[in-house]
C-alpha positions in Angstrom: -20.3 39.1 -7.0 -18.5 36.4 -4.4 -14.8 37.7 -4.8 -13.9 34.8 -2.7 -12.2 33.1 -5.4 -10.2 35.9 -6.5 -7.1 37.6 -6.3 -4.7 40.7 -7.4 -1.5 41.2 -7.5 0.8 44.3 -9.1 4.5 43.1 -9.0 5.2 46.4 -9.4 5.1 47.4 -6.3 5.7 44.1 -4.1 9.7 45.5 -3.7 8.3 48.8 -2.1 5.4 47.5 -0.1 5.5 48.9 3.5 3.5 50.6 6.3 3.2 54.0 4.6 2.4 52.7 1.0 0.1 49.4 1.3 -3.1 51.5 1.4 -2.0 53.8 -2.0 -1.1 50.2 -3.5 -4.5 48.6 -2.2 -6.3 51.5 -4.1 -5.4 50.9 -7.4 -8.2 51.1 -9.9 -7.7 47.8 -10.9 -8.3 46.0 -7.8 -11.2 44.9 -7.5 -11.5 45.0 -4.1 -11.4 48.6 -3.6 -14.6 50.5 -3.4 -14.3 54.1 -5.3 -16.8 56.1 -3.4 -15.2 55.4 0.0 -13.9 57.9 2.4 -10.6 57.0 2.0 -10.4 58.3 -2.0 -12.3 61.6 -1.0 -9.3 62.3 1.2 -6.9 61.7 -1.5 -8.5 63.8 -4.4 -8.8 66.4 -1.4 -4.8 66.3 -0.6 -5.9 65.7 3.0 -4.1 62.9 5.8 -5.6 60.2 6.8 -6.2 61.4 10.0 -9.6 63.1 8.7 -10.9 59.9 8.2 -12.4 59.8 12.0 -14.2 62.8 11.2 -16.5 61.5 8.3 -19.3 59.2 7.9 -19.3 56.2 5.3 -17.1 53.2 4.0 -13.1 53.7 4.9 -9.9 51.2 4.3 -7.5 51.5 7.3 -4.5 49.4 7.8 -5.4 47.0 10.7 -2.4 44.8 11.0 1.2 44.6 9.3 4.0 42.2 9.4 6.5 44.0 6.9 7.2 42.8 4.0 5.0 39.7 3.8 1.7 40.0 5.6 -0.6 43.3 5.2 -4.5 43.1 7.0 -6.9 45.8 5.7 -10.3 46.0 7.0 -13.0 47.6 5.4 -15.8 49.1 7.7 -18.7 51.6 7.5 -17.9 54.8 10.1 -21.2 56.2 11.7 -19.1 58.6 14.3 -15.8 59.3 15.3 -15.7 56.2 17.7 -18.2 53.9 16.4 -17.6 51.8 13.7 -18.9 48.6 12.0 -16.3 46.2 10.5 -17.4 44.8 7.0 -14.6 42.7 5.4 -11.0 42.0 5.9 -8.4 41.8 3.2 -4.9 40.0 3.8 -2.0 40.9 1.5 0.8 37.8 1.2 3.6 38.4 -0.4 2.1 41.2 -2.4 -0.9 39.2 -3.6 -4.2 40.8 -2.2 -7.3 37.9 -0.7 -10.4 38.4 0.9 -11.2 36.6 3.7 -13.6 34.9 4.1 -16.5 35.2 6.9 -17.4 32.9 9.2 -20.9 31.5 7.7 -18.8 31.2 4.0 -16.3 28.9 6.1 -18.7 27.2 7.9 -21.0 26.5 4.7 -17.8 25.2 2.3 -16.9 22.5 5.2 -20.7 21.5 5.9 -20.5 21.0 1.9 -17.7 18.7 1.7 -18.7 16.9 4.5 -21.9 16.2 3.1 -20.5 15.4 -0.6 -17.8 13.1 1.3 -20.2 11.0 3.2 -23.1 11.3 0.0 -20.0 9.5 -2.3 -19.4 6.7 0.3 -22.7 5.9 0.7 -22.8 5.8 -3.1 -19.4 3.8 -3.2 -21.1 1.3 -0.3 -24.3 0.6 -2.5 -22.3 -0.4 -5.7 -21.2 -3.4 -3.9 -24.1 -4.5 -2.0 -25.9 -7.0 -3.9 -29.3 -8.9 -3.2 -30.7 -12.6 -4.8 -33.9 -13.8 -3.4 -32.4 -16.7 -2.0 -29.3 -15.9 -0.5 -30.5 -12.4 0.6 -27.6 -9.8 1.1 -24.4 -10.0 0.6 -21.0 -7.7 -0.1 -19.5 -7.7 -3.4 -16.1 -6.4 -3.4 -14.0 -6.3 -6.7 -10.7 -6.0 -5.0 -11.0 -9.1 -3.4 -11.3 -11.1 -6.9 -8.3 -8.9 -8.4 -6.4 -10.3 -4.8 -7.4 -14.0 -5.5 -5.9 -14.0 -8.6 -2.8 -12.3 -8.0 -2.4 -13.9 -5.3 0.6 -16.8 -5.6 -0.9 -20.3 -5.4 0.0 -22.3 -2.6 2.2 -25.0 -3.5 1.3 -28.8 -2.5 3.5 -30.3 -0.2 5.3 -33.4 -1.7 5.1 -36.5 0.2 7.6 -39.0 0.6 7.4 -41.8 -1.6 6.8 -45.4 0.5 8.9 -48.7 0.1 6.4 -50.3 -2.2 6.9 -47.1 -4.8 10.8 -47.4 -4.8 11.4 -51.1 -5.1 8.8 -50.8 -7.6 10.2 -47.6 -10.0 13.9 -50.1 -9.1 12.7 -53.1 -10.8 10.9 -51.2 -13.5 14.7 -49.2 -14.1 16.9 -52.3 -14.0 14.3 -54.1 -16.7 15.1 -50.8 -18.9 18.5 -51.5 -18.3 19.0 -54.9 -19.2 16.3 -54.5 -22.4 18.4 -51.4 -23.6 22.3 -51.3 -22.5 23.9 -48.0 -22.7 26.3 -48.1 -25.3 28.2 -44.6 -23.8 29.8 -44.4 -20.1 31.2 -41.9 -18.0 33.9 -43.1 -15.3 34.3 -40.0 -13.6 32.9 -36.5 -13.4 33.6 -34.4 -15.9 35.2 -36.5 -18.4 33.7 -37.6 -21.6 31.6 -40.2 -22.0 33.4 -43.7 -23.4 31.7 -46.6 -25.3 31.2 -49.6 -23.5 33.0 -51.4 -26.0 36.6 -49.4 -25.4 36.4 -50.7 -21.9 38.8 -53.0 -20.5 36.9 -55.5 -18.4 39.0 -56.0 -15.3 38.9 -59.5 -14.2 36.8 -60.5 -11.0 38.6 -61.2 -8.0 38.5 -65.1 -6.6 36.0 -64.8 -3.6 37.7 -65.6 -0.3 36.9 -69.1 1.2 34.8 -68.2 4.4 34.8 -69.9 7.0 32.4 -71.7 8.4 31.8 -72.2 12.8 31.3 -76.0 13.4 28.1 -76.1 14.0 26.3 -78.9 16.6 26.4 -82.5 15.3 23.0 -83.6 14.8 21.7 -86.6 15.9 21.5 -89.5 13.4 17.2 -90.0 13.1 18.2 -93.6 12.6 19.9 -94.4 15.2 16.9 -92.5 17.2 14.8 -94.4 15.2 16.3 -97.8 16.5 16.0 -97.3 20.2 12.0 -97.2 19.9 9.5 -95.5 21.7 9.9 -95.4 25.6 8.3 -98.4 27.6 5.0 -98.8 29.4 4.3 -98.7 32.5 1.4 -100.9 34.0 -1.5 -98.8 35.4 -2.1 -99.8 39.0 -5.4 -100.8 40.1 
């Protein structure tokens, strides 16, 4: 079984988890990372120290680093004399929870898989926007472009300025308004409230100052232009 996915914990004894007492906690029957038949449990049924583990021959548990209280590395390896071994797994403890780690073919083959499943789903993403018509050929098809265009704001027509014609024109059509329909309600001033037309006092028209007008040049009389005649001829000389 792959016990890469798996974990153990006992939280009772994380408070009292040191140097001297990781290896009795890591060989609990219920971890199932612990192998029964090793060296190390024949020394514990036998009363004996660890110490007579470099004299036997077979699978042993020794405590490879610590970094008390948090981080515990066991390593599992097969003995075959007192100063050749052959490692087999490691275990890390964190915190009290036990993890194998994993070797270096299981790590390479999980990131080769999820590079391949990464670049397999892109590919799969890229080809449900490609599109094809006889006539145009390829093309991209991108539905977050539509969803853009329409929420994008609408770009508002810049108003031009109306030309002479267009104002003396809407003038003449306003003042014809006004003299077919007279308003019958008017407001003198800001804020006040409109008056009838009728209420108000018609004030009378001020007498228009005499202007004065330049003396202009005195104009000949055409009559007595008329009277002198047209200028005399001379006679051609031959």
């Amino acid at each position: 079984d792959n016990l890469l996915g798996i974990s153990w914990v006992d939280s009772s004894w994380i408070p009292i988890l040191n140097n001297g007492s990781v290896l009795d906690y890591f060989s609990e029957r219920s971890n199932p990372f612990y192998d029964r038949t090793c060296n190390n449990e024949v020394v514990k049924m036998q009363r004996m120290t660890l110490d007579h583990l470099n004299q036997m021959v077979g699978v042993e548990y020794i405590l490879l680093h610590a970094q008390e209280p948090i981080l515990f590395i066991i390593r599992k390896q097969q003995r075959q004399s007192p100063t050749q071994v052959m490692p087999l797994a490691d275990y890390y403890i964190i915190a009290g929870v036990i993890y194998q780690a994993p070797d270096l073919g299981s790590v390479i083959n999980s990131r080769v898989l999820t590079a391949v499943h990464g670049i397999q789903s892109a590919f799969e993403e890229a080809m449900s926007y490609c599109r094809y018509h006889p006539s145009k050929g390829y093309w991209w098809h991108f539905k977050d472009e539509e969803e853009r265009e329409k929420t994008k704001p609408k770009a508002k027509k810049k108003e031009e300025p109306s030309s002479i014609f267009q104002r003396q024109r809407v003038d003449a059509l306003l003042l014809d308004l006004r003299q077919k329909f007279p308003p019958r309600f008017v407001q003198q001033k800001p804020g006040e409230k409109p008056v009838p037309v009728d209420q108000i006092k018609k004030e009378p028209e001020p007498v228009p100052e005499a202007v004065k007008t330049e003396e202009k040049e005195t104009v000949k009389n055409p009559q007595s232009a008329g009277a002198k005649g047209p200028p005399e001829k001379r006679m051609r000389l031959q």
